[in-house]
C-alpha positions as CSV (number, residue, x, y, z in Angstrom):
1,X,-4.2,28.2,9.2
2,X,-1.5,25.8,8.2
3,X,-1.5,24.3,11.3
4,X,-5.2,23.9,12.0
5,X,-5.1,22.6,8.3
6,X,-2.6,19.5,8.8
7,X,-4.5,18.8,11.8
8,X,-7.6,18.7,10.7
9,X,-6.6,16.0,7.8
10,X,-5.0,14.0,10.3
11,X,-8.2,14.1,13.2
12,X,-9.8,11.0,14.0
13,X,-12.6,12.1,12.6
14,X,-10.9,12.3,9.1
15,X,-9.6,8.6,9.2
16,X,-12.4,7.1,10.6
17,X,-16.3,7.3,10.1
18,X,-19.2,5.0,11.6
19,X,-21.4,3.6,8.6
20,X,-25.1,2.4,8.5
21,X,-26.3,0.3,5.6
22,X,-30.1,0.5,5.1
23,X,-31.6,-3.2,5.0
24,X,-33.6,-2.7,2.5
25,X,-31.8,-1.5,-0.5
26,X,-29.3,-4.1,-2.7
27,X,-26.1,-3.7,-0.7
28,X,-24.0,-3.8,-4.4
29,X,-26.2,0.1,-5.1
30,X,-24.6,1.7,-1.8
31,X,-21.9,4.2,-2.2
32,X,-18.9,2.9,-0.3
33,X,-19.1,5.8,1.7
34,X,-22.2,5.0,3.0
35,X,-21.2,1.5,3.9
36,X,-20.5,-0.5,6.7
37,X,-17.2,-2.4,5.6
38,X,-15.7,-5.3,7.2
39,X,-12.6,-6.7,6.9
40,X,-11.7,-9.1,4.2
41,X,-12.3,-13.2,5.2
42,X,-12.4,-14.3,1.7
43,X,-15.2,-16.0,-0.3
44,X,-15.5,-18.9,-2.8
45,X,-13.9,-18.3,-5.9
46,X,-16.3,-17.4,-8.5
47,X,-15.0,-18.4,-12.0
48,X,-17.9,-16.4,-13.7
49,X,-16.8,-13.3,-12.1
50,X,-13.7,-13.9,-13.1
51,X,-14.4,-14.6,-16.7
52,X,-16.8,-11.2,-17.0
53,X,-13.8,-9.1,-16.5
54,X,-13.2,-6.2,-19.0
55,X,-10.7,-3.6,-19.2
56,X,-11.0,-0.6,-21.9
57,X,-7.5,0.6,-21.8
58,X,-7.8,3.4,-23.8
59,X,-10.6,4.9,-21.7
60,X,-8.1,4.1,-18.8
61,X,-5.1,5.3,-19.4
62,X,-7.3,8.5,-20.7
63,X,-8.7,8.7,-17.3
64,X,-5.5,7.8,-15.7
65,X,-3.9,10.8,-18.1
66,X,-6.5,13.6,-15.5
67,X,-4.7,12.4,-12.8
68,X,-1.8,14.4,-13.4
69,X,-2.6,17.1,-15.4
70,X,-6.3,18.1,-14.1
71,X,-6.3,17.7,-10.0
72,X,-3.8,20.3,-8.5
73,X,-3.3,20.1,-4.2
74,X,-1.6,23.9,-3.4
75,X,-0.3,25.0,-0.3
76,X,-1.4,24.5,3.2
77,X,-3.4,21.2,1.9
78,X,-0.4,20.2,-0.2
79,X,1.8,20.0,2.8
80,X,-0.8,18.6,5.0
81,X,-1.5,15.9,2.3
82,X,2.2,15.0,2.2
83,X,2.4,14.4,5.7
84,X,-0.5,12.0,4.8
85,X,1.9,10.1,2.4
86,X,4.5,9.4,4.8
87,X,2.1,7.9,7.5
88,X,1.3,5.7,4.6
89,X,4.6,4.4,3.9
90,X,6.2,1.2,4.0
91,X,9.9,2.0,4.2
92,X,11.8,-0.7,3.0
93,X,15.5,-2.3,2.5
94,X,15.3,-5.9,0.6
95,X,19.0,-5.4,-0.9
96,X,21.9,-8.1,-1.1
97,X,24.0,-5.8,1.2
98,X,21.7,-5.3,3.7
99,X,23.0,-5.4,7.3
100,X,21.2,-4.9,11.0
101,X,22.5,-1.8,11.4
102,X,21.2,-0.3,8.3
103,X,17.8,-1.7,9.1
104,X,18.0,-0.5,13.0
105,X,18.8,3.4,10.5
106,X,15.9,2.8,8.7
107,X,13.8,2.3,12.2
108,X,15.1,5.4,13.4
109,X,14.3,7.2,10.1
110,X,11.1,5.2,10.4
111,X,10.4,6.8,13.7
112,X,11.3,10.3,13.2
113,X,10.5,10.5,9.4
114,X,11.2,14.4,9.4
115,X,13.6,16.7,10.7
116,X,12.7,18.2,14.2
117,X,13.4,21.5,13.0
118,X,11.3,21.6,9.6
119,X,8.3,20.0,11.9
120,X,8.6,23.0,14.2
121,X,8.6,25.7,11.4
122,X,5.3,24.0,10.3
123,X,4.0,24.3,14.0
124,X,3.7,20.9,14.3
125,X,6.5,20.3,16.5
126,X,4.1,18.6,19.3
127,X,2.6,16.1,16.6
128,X,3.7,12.2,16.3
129,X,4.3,11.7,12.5
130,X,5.6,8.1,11.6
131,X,5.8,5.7,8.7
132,X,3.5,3.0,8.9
133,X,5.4,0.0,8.7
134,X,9.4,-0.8,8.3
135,X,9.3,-4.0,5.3
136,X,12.8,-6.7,5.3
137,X,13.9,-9.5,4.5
138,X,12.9,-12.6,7.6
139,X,16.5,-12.5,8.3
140,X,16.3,-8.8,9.8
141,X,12.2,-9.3,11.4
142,X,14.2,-9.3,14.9
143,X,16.0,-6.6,14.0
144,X,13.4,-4.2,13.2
145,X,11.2,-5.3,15.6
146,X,14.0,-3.7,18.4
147,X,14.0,-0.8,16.5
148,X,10.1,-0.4,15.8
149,X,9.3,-1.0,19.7
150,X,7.2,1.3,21.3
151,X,6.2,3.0,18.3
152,X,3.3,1.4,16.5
153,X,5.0,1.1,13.3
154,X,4.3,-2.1,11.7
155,X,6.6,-4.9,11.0
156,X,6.4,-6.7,7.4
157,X,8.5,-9.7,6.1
158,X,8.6,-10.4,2.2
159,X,8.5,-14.0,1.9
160,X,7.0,-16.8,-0.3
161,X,10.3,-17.1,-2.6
162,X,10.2,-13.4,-3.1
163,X,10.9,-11.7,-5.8
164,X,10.1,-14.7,-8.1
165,X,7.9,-16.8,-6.4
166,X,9.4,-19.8,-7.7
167,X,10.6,-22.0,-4.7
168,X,8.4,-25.0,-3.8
169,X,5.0,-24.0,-2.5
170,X,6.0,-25.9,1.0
171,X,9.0,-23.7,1.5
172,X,7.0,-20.5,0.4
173,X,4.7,-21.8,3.6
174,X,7.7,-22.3,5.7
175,X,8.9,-19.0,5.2
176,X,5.5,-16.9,6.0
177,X,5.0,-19.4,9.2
178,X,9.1,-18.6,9.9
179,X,8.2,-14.7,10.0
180,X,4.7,-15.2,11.7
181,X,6.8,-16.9,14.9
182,X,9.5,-14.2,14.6
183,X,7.0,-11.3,15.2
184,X,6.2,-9.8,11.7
185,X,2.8,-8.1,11.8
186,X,2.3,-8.3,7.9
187,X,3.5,-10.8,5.5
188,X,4.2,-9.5,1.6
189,X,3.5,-12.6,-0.4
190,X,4.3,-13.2,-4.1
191,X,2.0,-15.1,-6.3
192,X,3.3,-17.6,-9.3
193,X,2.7,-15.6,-12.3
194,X,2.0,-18.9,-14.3
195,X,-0.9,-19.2,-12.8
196,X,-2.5,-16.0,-14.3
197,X,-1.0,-16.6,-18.2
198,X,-2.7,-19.7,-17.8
199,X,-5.6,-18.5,-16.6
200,X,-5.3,-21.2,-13.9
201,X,-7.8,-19.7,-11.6
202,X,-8.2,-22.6,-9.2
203,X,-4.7,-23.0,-8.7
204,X,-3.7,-19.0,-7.9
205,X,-7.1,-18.8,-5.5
206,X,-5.7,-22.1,-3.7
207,X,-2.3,-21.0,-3.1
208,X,-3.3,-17.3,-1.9
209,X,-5.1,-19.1,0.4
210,X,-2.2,-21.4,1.4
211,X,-0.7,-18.5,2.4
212,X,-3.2,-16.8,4.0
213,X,-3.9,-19.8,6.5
214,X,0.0,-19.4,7.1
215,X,0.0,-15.9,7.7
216,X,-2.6,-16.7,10.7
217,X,-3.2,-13.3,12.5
218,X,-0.3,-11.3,10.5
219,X,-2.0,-9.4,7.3
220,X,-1.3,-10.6,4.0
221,X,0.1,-8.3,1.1
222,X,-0.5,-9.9,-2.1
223,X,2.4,-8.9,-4.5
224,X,1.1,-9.3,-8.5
225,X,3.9,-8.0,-10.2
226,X,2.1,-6.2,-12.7
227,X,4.8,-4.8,-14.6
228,X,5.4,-9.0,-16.0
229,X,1.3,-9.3,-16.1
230,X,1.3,-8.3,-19.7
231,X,-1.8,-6.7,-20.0
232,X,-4.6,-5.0,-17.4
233,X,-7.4,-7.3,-17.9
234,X,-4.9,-9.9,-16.3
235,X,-3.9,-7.5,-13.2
236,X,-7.8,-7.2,-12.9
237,X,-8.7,-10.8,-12.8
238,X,-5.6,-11.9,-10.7
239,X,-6.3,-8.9,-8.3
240,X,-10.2,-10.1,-8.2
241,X,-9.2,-14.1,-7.6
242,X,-6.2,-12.5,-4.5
243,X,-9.3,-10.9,-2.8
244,X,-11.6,-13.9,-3.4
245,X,-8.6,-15.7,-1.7
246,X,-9.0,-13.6,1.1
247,X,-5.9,-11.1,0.6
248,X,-5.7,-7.7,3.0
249,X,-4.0,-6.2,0.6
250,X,-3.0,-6.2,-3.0
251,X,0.2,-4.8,-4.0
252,X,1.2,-4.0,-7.9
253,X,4.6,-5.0,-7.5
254,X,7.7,-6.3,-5.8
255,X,10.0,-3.3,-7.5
256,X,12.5,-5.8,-9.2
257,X,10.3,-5.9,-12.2
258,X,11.4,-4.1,-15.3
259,X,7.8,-1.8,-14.7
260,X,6.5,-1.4,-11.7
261,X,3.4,0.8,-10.6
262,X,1.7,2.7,-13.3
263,X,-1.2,4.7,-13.0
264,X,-3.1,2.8,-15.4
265,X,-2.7,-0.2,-13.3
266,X,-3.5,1.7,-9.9
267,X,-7.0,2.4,-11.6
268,X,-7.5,-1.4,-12.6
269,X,-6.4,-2.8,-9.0
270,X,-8.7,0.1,-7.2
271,X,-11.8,-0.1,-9.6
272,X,-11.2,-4.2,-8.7
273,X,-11.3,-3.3,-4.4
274,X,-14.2,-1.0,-5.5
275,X,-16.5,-3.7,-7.0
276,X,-15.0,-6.5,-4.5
277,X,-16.6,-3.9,-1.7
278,X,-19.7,-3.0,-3.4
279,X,-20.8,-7.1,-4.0
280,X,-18.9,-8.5,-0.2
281,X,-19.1,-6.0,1.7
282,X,-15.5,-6.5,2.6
283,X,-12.6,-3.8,2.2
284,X,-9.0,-4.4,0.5
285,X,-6.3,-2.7,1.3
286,X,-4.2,-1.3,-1.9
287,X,-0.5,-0.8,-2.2
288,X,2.0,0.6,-5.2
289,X,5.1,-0.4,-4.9
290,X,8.6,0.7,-7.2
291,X,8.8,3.9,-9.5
292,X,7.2,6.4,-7.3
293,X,10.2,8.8,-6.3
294,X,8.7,11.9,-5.9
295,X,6.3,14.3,-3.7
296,X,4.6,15.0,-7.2
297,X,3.7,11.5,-8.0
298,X,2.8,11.1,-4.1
299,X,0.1,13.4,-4.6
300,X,-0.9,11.6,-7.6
301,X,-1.6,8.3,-5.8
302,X,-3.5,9.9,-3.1
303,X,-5.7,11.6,-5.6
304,X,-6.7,8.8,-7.3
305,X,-7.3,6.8,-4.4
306,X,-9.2,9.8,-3.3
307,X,-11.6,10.1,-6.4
308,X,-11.4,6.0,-7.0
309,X,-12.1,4.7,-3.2
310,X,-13.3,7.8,-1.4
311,X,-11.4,9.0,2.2
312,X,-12.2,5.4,3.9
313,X,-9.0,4.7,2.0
314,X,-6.5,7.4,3.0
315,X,-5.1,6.1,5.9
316,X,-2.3,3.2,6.6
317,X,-5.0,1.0,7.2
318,X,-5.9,0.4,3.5
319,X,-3.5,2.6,1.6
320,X,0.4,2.0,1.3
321,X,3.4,3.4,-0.3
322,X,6.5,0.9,-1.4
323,X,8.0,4.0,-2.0
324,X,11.4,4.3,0.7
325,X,12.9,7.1,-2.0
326,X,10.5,9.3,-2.2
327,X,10.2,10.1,1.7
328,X,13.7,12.4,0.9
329,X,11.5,14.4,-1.7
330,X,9.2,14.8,0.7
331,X,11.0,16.0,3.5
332,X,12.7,18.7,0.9
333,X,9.5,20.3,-0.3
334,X,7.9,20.5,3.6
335,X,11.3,22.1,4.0
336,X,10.5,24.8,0.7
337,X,7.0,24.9,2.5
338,X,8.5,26.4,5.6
339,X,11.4,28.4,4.8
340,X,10.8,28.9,1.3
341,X,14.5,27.2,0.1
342,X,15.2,24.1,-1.6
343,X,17.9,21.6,0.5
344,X,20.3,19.2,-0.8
345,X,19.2,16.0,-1.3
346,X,22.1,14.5,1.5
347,X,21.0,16.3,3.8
348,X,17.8,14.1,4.0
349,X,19.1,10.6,3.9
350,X,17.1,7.5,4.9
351,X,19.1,5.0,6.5
């Protein structure tokens, strides 16, 4: 049962579904689940939309409080939903003491995410688990890209003057255009943060889509940084003007910030991909990043994007951790799933 379990929340047909819009109803009524989504292009900014954003944060951070205290994943469908989590995981190393060989570890970890032995007590020793994508500095793209071949993981550079965003906008350019020729498939972009205290609209919408014109083919993470937003009304309008811009993704944070991802904020950015798909017809992907540590909390996020996006979402596609320390957590309660015994963190190291 365990095994037919995991499997089944891994089929094809769990991760992907064909959708058919009827013509004649108003696209902006039609569940999401009933839609036929395309990917994100982008469309004009729309400074009225913009302007009509609300947030009831008490409401929210009720809402956000059910998350952890009313939804409860148990047994076979906890392990099976943890599995989930690390396909949708962006390990990542962006430290001053970074060196090749700790990213070509992290490749390695990348590619074997859990121990052989814990996979064949879950009788899953025949099934290819992965992380989704390995995320570095441009410095170590090559490097990861050796260590990523053959595999399907994704390769992601953090660029644009990242974690500030402060360099000049033409070397922010020259940077994603540097990684692009290098080979990264995504590009984690940070936004100036001025932009949004000033509610300089025009200005955030034209430089997210600077960078998406440099980005060319490679998909574009839009980094807020949340935790120095100062309130959720601003993480909703600047996550409304990234998507307008034409962002793949929008990421809460670059995990230097003092805060990082927060519930409450997960609920602003995904109610924001949820309206942006209801009026375009276009999905965005969503990605916390910094302060999720834990299987517990892992379970958390995929709830909520569960209940908040529906199943389109849960899958590396549209749906990604920034969460390299919580893989070990992971890997220890699979391990308590199969044998029944807690292990030592060091025994599950990541790179």
């Amino acid at each position: 049962m365990c095994r037919q379990r995991m499997m089944e929340s891994f089929s094809p047909a769990s991760m992907e579904s064909t959708y058919q819009m009827p013509r004649s109803l108003d696209a902006s009524l039609i569940p999401l689940s009933e839609r036929a989504l395309q990917p994100n292009r982008g469309v004009p900014l729309n400074l009225d939309w913009i302007d009509a954003v609300r947030v009831n944060t008490s409401a929210l951070e009720r809402r956000a409080a059910t998350l952890v205290t009313r939804r409860s994943v148990k047994k076979d469908w906890q392990a099976a939903w943890l599995l989930r989590a690390i396909s949708c995981m962006d390990l990542t190393t962006l430290s001053g003491d970074d060196t090749e060989q700790r990213v070509l570890r992290l490749c390695a970890k990348g590619r074997q995410p859990v121990q052989r032995s814990i996979l064949k007590q879950l009788g899953l020793e025949s099934f290819e688990l992965k992380v989704a994508a390995i995320c570095v500095y441009h410095t170590f793209v090559e490097a990861a890209l050796r260590g990523t071949e053959g595999s399907g993981i994704k390769v992601a550079a953090v660029s644009t003057g990242f974690p500030t965003g402060l360099s000049p906008l033409a070397e922010r350019v020259g940077e994603i255009r540097r990684s692009v020729e290098a080979g990264a498939h995504e590009i984690d972009v940070v936004i100036t943060r001025a932009h949004v205290f000033a509610a300089r609209w025009q200005a955030l919408y034209d430089e997210i889509a600077t960078f998406k014109e440099a980005c060319g083919r490679a998909h574009m993470k839009v980094i807020l940084g949340t935790g120095d937003l100062a309130t959720l009304r601003n993480v909703a309008r600047a996550s409304m003007v990234a998507m307008m811009a034409g962002a793949d993704f929008i990421k809460t944070s670059t995990g230097k910030e003092a805060v990082n991802a927060t519930l409450p904020v997960g609920l602003v950015m995904t109610r924001a991909i949820r309206e942006y798909a209801q009026q375009t017809g276009m999905s965005v992907g969503f990605k916390p990043a910094g302060g999720i540590r834990t299987a517990k909390q892992s379970l958390e996020w995929l709830s909520l994007m569960k209940e908040e996006l529906g199943d389109l979402w849960l899958n590396a596609t549209l749906f990604r951790f920034g969460a390299s320390g919580m893989l070990a957590d992971i890997e220890r309660q699979l391990e308590y799933y199969a044998t029944g015994r807690y292990s030592a963190d060091y025994r599950h190291p990541i790179a």
